[in-house]
C-alpha positions in Angstrom: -31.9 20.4 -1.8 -30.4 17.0 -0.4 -27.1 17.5 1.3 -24.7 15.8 0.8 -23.0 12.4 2.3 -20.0 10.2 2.3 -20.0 6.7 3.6 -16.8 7.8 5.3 -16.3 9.5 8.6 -13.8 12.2 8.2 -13.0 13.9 11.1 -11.7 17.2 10.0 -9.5 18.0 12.8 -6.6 16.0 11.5 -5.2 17.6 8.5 -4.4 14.5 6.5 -8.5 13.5 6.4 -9.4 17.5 6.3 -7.4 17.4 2.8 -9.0 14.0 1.9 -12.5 15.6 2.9 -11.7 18.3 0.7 -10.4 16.3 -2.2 -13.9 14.2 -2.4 -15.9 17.5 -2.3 -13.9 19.1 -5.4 -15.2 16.1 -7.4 -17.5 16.9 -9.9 -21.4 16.9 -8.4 -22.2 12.7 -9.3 -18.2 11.6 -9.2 -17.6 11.6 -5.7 -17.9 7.9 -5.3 -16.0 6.8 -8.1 -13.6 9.8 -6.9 -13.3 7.9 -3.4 -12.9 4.6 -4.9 -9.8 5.7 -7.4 -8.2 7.5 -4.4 -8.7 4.4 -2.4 -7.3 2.4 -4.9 -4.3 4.6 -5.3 -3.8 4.3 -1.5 -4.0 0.4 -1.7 -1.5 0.4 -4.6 1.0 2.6 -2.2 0.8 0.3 0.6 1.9 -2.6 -1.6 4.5 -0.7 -2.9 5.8 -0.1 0.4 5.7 -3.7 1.7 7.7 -4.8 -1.5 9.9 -2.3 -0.6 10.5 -3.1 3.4 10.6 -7.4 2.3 13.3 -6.5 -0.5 15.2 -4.2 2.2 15.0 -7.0 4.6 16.4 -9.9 2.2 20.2 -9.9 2.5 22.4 -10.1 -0.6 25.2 -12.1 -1.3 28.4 -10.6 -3.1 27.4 -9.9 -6.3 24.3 -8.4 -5.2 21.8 -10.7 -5.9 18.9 -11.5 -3.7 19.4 -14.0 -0.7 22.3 -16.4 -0.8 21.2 -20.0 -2.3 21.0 -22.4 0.9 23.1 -24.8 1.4 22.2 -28.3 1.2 21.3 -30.5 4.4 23.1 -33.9 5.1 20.1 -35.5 4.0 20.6 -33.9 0.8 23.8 -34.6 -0.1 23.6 -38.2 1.1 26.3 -38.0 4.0 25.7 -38.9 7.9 
């Protein structure tokens, strides 16, 4: 009987990749790479949810709510010295 192996190096000390660990092995016998790739791909998706989130926090909004405040125009834009 082969045992079995994951490309990834979980060190089950820490209890966050002890749970992922134990995730991958519930995975039906076959599945555990497509298993690791769709948790992976989950992770990825909640990492860009969370940058969205800090830039939109960091944009400032102008009275109404709305976004960043439209920039004024430079001299050079409106023609004057």
């Amino acid at each position: 009987m082969r045992a079995r192996r994951f490309i990834l190096l979980l060190d089950p000390r820490y209890s966050v990749e002890r749970e992922a660990l134990n995730t991958i092995k519930a995975a039906p016998e076959g599945e555990g790479a497509a298993f690791l790739r769709a948790l992976m791909l989950i992770g990825f998706g909640e990492i860009k949810k969370d940058k969205s989130r800090e830039q939109s926090a960091s944009v400032p909004a102008d009275e109404a709510g709305h976004g960043a405040p439209a920039q004024e125009k430079t001299d050079d834009e409106t023609g004057t010295t």
